[in-house]
N, C-alpha and C positions, 0 to 999 in steps of 0.2 A: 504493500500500500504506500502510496507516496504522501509524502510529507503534505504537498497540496490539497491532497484531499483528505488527508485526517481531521488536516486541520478547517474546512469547512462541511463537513460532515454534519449536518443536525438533523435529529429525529421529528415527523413533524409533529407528533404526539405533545411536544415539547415545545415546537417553535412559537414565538410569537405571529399574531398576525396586523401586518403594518398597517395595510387599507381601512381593517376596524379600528385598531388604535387611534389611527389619525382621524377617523372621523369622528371618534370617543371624543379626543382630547378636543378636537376645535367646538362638537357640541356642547361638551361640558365649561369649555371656557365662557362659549357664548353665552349659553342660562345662566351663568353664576354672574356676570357681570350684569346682564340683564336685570335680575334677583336683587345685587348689591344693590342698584340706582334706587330700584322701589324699597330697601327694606331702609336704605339712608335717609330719603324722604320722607317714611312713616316713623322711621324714630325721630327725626327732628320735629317732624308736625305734632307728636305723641309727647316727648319727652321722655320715650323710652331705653335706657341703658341697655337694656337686654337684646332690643332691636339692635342698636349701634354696635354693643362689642360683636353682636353674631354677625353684621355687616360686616367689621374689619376685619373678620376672621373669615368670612368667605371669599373678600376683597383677598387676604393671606392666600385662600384657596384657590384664585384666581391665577395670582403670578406662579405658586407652586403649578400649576397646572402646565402653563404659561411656559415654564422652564424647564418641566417632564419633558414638553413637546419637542423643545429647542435639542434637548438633549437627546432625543429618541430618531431626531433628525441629523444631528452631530454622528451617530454612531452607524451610519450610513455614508459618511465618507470617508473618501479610501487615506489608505497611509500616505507619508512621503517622507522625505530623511530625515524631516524634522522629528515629525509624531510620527515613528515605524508602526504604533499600535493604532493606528487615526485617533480619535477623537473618541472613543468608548469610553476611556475614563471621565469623560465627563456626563455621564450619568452619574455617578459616585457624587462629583463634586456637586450637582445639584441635589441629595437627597441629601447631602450636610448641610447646603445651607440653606433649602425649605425648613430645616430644624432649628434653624437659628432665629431664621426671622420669627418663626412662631412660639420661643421663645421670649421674644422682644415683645412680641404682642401679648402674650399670657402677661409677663409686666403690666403693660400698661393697663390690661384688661381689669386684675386686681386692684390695681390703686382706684381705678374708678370708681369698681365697686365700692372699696371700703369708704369714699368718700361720699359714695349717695345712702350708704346705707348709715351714714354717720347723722347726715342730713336726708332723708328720704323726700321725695317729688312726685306729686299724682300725673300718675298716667291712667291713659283709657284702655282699658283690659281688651274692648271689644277689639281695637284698631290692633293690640297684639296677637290676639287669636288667629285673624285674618289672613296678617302678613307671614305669622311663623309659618302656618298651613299650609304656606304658598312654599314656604323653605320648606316643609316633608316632603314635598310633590318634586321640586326642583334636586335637588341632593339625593332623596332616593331616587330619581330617574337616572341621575347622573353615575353616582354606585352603581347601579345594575350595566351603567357600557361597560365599567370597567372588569365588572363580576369574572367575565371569562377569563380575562388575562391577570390576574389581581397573582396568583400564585406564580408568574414566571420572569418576573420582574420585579425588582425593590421600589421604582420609581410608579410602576403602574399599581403595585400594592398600597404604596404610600396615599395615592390618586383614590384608591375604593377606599382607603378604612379612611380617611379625611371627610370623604362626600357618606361612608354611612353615619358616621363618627356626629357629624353635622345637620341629618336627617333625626337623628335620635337626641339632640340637643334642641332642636326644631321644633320635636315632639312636651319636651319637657318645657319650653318657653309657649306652646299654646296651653298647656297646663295650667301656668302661671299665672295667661292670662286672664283664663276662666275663675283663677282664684281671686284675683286683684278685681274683678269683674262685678264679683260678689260679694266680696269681701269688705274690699277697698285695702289691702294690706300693701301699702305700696312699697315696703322694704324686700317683698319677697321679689320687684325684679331687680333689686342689686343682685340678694343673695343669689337668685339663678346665673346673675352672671358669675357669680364666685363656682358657681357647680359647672358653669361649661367650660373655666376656665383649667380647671381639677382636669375634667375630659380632657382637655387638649391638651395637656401637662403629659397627661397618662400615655396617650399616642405619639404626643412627639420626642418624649424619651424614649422610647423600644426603638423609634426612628432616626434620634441622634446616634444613638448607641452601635445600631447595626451598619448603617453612615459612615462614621467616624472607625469600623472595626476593620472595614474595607480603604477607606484613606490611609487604614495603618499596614495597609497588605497581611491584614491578619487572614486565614480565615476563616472563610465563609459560614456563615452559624448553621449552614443546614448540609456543611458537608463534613462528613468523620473522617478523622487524620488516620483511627490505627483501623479504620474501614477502607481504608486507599489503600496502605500499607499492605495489610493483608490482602488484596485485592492483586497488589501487585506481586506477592509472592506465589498466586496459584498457578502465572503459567511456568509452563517445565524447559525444565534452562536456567530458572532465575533461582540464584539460590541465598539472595542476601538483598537487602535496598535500604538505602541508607541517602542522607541528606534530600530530605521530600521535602521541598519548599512549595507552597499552596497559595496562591493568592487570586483579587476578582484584577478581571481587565477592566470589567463596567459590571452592572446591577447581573447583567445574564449570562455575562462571559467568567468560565474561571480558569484560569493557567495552574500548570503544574511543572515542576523538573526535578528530574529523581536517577540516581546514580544508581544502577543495575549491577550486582556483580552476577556475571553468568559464569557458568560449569565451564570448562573447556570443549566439554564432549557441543555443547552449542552455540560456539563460537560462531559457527557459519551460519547458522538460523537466527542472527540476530535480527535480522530485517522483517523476517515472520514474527519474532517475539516482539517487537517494536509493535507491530501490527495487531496481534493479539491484543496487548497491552493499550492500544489507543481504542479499542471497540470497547475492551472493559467498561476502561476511564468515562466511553462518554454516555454510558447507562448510570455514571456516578456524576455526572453533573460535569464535569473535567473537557471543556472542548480544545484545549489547547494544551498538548504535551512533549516535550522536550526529557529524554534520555541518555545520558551517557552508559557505555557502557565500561565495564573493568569486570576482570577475566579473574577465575577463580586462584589464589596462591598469593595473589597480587589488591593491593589497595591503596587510596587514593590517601592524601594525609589529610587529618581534617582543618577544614577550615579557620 
């Protein structure tokens, strides 16, 4: 098997699919910004907090989207001397810093609250009901482009649990309204914004974290090191491997390169064993592998 086609080899069980993505990402861009203008307008007209932080926070979910796409279209062009891997890594760097800026905004989002709920401001429950009801409809539509592809991509996943993340935030701010509605408890939409702000603490840490573990070329959390390892000892020939280095190229790409000592007796079949060994790797998530080999009697020094 030649090095050219190991290395583009993908299963389509596995592959993403561009055409729906891209028409995912620009719908979802479109509604949510659509969504922001009118939920801006109804929390200013309203004097709703809980309107405005879930605005900026979908305005957040906007340029995240916004910068998936950018990135999703980056990883579509080809290498050159500069960038020999093209431009894949820059998915990674966009799902670091959709985590940052959201972040920034959980900040501000807290201070606000604790300063209306300090001083509380009547709002009109009904005008909340309305407008949230329009965010379940918008955000869960939005979620479901993404549903298919949510598990084959960090930036496409990040895309679905944001827009469900935000439909169920949606849900709980038309709650509030109905409370405030009948109530008149007008501290309860600060505190909702303190609970969506909780929410999006909660998601966009598992999403710094996983981000930043790929910035660090660690990796990948859903691939096992001594499951490679052993993986790479079953085929015959191999009788030792040693220095597995594992890392992402981008959110769907992972590389690997791993020092092979083979038998003598298979010295001449190492091009078969390469071969074997790249079909394994790439039922283990691995589309990209690099092999040295070293002969059995004989070893490399370590690094």
């Amino acid at each position: 098997m030649s090095t050219g086609h190991d290395h583009s080899h993908h299963h389509h069980d596995h592959a993403l699919k561009p055409d729906h993505l891209n028409r995912a990402f620009i719908a979802g861009i479109s509604l949510n910004i659509a969504f922001v203008v009118v939920e801006v307008l109804a929390g200013l007209y309203s004097g709703s907090l809980a309107l405005l932080t879930d605005a900026g926070h979908n305005l957040g979910d906007v340029a995240s989207l916004a910068l998936a796409l950018l990135a999703f279209k980056l990883t579509k062009a080809g290498s050159n001397s500069t960038y020999t891997y093209g431009y894949k890594r820059s998915t990674i760097l966009v799902s670091f810093f959709n985590a940052v800026i959201l972040f920034a905004a959980i900040g501000v989002i807290v201070y606000e609250a604790v300063i209306r709920i300090i001083h509380p401001e009547p709002v009109p429950g009904g005008t909340i009901i309305w407008v949230a009801l329009a965010g379940v409809a918008v955000n869960g539509f939005t979620a479901w482009l993404f549903m298919q592809s949510k598990e084959k991509d960090l930036n496409v996943k990040g895309a679905y649990l944001h827009m469900a993340v935000d439909a169920i935030v949606s849900l709980g701010v038309v709650i509030s309204g109905i409370v405030i509605y009948y109530t008149h408890w007008f501290w309860l939409d600060s505190a909702i914004s303190l609970v969506i702000a909780i929410v999006i603490l909660t998601g966009t840490w598992r999403l710094f974290k996983d981000s930043l573990r790929l910035e660090m070329d660690g990796v990948p959390k859903d691939i096992d090191l001594q499951k490679i390892k052993a993986e790479l000892l079953k085929t015959e020939g191999v009788i030792d491997v040693h220095h597995v280095h594992i890392w992402a190229l981008s959110t769907t790409e992972t590389a690997l390169t791993a020092h092979l000592v083979i038998s003598s007796e298979a010295i001449e079949l190492f091009d078969q064993i390469k071969q074997d060994l790249r079909h394994r790797l790439e039922h283990l998530q691995i589309t990209h592998s690099t092999f040295e080999p070293e002969f059995s009697g004989k070893s490399c020094e370590t690094p």
